[in-house]
C-alpha positions as CSV (number, residue, x, y, z in Angstrom):
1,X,10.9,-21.9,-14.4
2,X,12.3,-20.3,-17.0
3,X,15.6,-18.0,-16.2
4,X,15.4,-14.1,-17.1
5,X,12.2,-14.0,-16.6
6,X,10.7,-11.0,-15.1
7,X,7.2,-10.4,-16.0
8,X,4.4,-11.2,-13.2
9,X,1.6,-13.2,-14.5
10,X,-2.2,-12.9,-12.6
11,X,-3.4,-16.0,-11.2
12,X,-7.5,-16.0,-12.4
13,X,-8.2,-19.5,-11.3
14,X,-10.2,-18.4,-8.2
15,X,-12.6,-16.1,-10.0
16,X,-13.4,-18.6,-12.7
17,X,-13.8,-21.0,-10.5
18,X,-16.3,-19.0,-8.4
19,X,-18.4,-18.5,-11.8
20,X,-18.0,-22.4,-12.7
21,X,-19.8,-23.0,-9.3
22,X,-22.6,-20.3,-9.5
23,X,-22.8,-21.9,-13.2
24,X,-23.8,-25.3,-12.3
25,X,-25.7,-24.3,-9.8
26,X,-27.8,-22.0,-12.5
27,X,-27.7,-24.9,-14.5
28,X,-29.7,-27.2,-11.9
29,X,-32.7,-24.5,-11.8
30,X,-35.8,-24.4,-13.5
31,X,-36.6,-20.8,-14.0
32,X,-37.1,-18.9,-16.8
33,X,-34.1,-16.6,-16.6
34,X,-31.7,-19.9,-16.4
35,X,-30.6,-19.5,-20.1
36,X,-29.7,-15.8,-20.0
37,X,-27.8,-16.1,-16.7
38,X,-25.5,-19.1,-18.1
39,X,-25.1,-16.9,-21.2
40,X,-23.5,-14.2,-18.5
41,X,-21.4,-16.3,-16.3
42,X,-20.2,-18.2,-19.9
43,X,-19.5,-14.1,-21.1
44,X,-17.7,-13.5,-18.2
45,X,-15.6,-16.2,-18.2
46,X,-14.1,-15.7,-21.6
47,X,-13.2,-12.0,-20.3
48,X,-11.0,-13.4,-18.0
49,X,-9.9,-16.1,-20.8
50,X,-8.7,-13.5,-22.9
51,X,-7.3,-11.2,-20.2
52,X,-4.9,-14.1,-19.2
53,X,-4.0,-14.6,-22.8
54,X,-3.5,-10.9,-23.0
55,X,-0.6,-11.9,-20.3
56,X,0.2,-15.0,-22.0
57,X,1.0,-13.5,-25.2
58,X,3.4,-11.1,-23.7
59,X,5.2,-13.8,-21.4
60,X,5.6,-15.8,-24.5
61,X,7.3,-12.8,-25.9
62,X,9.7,-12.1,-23.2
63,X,10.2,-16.0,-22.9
64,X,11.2,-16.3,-26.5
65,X,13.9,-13.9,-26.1
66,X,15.0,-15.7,-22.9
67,X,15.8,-18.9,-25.2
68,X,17.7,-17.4,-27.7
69,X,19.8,-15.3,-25.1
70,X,20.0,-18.4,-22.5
71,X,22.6,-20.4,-21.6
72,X,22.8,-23.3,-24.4
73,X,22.9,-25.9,-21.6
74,X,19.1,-24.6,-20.4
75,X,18.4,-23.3,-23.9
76,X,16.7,-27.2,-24.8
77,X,14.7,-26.7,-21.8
78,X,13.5,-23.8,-22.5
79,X,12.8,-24.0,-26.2
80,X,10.6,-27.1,-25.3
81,X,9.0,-24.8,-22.4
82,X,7.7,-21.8,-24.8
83,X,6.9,-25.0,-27.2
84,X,4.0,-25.7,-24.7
85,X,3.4,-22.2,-23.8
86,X,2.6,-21.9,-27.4
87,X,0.3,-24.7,-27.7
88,X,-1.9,-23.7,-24.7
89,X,-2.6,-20.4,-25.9
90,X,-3.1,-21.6,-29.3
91,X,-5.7,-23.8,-27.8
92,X,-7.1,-21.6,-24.8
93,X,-7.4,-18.8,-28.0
94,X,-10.0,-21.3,-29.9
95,X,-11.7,-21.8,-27.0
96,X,-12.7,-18.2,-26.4
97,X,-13.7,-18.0,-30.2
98,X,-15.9,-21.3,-29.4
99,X,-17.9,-19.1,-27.3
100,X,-17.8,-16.1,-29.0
101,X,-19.5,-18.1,-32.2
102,X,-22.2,-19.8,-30.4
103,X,-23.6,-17.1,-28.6
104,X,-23.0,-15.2,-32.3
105,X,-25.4,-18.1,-33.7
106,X,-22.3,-19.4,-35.6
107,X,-21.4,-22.7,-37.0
108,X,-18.6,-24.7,-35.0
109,X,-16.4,-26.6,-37.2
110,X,-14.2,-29.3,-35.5
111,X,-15.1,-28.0,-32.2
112,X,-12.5,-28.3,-29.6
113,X,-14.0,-30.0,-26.3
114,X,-11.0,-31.2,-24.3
115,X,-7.4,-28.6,-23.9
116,X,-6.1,-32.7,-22.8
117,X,-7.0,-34.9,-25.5
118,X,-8.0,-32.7,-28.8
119,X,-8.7,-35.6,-30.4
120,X,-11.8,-36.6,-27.9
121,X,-14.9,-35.9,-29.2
122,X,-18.7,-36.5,-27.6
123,X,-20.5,-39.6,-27.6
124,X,-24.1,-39.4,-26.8
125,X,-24.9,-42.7,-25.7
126,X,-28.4,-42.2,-24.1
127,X,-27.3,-43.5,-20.8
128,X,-29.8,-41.9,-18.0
129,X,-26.5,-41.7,-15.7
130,X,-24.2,-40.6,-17.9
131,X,-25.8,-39.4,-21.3
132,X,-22.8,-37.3,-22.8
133,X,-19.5,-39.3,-22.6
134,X,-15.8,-37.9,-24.5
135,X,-13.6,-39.7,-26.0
136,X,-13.0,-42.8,-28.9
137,X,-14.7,-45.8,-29.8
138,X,-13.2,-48.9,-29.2
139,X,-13.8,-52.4,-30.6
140,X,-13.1,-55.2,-29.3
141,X,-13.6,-58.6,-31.2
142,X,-13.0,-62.1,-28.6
143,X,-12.1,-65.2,-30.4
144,X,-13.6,-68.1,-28.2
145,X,-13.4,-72.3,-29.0
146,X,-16.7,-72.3,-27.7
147,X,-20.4,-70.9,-26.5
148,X,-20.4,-72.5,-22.8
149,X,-21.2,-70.6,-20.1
150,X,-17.6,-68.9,-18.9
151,X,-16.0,-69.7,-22.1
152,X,-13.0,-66.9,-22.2
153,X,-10.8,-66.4,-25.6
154,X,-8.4,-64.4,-27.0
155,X,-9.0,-61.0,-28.5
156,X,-7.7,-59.2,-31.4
157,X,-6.2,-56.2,-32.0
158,X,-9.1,-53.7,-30.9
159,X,-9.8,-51.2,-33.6
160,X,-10.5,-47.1,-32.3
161,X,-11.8,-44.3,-33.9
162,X,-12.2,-40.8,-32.7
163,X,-16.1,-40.1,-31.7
164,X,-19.0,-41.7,-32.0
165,X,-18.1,-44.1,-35.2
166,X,-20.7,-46.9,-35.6
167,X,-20.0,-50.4,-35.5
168,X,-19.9,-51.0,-39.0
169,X,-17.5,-48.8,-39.7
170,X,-14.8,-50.9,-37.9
171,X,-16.1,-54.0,-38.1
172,X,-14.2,-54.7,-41.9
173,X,-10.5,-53.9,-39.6
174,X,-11.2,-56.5,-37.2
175,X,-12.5,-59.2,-40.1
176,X,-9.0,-58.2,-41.8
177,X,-7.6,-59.0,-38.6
178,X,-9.0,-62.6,-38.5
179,X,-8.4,-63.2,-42.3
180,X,-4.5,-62.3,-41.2
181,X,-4.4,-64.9,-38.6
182,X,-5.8,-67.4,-41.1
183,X,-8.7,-68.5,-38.7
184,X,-11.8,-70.1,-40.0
185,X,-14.9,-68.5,-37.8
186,X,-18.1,-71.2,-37.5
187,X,-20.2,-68.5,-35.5
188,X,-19.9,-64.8,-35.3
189,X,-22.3,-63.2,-32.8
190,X,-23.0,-59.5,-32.6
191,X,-25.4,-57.2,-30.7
192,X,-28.2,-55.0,-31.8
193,X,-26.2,-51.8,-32.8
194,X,-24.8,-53.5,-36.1
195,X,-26.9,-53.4,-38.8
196,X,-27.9,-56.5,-40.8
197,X,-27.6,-55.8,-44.2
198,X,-23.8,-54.0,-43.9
199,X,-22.6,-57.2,-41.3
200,X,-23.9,-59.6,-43.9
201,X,-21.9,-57.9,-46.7
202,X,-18.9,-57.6,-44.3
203,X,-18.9,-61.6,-43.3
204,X,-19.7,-62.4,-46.2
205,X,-15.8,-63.8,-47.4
206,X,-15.8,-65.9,-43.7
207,X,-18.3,-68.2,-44.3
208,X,-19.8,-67.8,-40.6
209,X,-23.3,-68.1,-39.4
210,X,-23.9,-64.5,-38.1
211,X,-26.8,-63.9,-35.6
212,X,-27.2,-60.3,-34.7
213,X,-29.2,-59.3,-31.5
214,X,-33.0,-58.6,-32.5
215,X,-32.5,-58.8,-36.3
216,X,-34.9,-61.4,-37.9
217,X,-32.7,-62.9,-40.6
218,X,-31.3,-64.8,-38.0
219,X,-31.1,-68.5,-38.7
220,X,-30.7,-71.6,-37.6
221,X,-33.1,-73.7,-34.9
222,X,-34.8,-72.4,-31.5
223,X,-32.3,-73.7,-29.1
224,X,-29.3,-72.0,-31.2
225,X,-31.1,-68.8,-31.2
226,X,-31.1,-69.1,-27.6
227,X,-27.8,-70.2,-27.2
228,X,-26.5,-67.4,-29.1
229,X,-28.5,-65.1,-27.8
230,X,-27.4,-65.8,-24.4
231,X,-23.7,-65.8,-25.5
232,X,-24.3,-62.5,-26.6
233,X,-25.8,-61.1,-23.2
234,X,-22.4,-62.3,-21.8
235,X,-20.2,-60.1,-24.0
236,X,-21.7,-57.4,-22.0
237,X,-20.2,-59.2,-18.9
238,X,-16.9,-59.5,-20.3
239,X,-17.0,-55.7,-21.9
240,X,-17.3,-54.7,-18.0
241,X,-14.9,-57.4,-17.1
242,X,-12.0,-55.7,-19.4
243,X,-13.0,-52.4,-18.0
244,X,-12.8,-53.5,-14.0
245,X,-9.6,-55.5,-14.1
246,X,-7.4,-54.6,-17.5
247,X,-8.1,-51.1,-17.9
248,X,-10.1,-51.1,-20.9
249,X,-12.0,-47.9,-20.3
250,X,-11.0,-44.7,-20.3
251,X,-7.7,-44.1,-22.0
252,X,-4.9,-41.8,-19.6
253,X,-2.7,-41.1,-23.1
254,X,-3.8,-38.4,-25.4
255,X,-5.0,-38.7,-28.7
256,X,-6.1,-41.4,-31.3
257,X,-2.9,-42.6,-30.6
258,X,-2.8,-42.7,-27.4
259,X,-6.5,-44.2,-27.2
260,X,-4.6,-46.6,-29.3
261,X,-2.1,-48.0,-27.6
262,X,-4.1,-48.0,-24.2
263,X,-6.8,-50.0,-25.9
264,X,-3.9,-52.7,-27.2
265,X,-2.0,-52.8,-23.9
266,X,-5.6,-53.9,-22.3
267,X,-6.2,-56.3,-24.9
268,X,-2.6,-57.6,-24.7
269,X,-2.5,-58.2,-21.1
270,X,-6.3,-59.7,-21.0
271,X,-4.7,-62.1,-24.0
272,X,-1.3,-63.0,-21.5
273,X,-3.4,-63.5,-18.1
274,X,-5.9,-66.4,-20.4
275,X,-3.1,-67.7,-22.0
276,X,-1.5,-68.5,-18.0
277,X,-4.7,-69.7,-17.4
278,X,-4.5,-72.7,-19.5
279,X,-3.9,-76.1,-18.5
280,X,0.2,-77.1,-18.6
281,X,0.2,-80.6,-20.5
282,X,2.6,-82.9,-18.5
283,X,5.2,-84.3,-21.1
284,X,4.9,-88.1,-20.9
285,X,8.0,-90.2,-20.4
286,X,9.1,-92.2,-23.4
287,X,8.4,-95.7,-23.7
């Protein structure tokens, strides 16, 4: 709450609500008069959108004038109030144009999918469940001593990027993360979304025998096919694995940034809990 304060603001949550509803449930139809009747409940909407920034606008106003007047003991408060106030109806206000240009048949340029996380972007991943996801990409890259069934390592510093960014694009961040730690890799396994020839290029400087799901450049005998072929099926295991217990999934913090830091808190605590795992060597008592 912000003191001095006077002007009454219309609470519009119900009515676009009820439209949200009758939306999806126009969506799930599969009549011919679908399309225009999401075009009107979209339309209406954005009416009330830009009635309540109509309102917003003019409470932002008055509010402004209630920080510089305030008390200076409230006046931080405040100022950091109107701050947000601002940013909302910054963002609510390109929202509303979002919808005016693609029912205009305009081109959307860095569209805006999320008030919460700007950053997120969408992912089309082709899942029947879930085709359409929002968010980052996340690599993660697990150092292992070997390819036993169970075998659990350490990972790296996971590498994000806003959208749908392709494997190879982050791949060269986490080989500069190995070449940091000085590590000498004898197998690098990857699955089928890399590409063989950019992969190549990229381990190149390693000196690691690369097999890449699917791709036939893949060397080596039968049996180490196979074997890393089946170490490969279990990264999927452990990609679920990091998800289920550490949190890996969906970021809670805003932003690259944010996506950031969740992604290396995961990875850090996945690191700590296999490093307790780990036999304690009893010290032998001198001779």
């Amino acid at each position: 709450m912000i003191p001095g304060l006077t002007r009454k603001v219309r609470n519009r949550s119900r009515a676009a609500g009820r439209r949200i509803r009758e939306l999806n449930r126009t969506l799930a139809r599969r009549t011919g008069d679908a399309k225009q009747e999401v075009q009107r409940l979209t339309e209406e909407i954005a009416e009330l959108a830009k009635a309540s920034l109509g309102q917003a606008l003019r409470l932002l106003a008055e509010a402004q004038q209630a920080a510089v007047s305030g008390r200076r003991r409230s006046r931080r408060r405040v100022t950091q109030v109107v701050a947000e106030l601002e940013d909302m109806i910054t963002l609510s206000g390109r929202v509303v144009e979002q919808i005016r240009q693609r029912f205009a048949g305009e081109k959307i340029v860095n569209r805006l999918i999320s008030l919460f996380d700007r950053d997120a972007r969408p992912i089309r991943k082709g899942k029947k469940s879930n085709p359409n996801q929002f968010g980052c990409t996340t690599q993660y890259t697990e150092l292992t001593a070997n390819t036993r069934r169970g075998a659990r390592g350490l990972l790296v510093p996971p590498k994000v990027a806003i959208g749908n960014v392709h494997g190879d694009a982050l791949l060269p961040q986490s080989v500069a993360e190995i070449v940091a730690l000085d590590l000498k890799l004898v197998e690098a396994v990857f699955d089928r979304g890399f590409t063989t020839k950019a992969t190549l290029a990229t381990m190149a400087g390693l000196d690691t025998r690369v097999f890449i799901a699917g791709s036939p450049q893949n060397g080596g005998s039968r049996r180490t096919r196979r074997r890393l072929a089946s170490h490969r099926v279990g990264c999927e295991g452990r990609i679920a694995h990091l998800k289920r217990e550490y949190g890996a999934g969906r970021s809670r913090l805003k932003g690259a940034t944010g996506a950031r830091i969740w992604a290396g808190w995961a990875a850090l605590t996945y690191d700590l809990d296999t490093v307790a795992r780990l036999p304690v060597r009893t010290p032998t008592a001198p001779d």
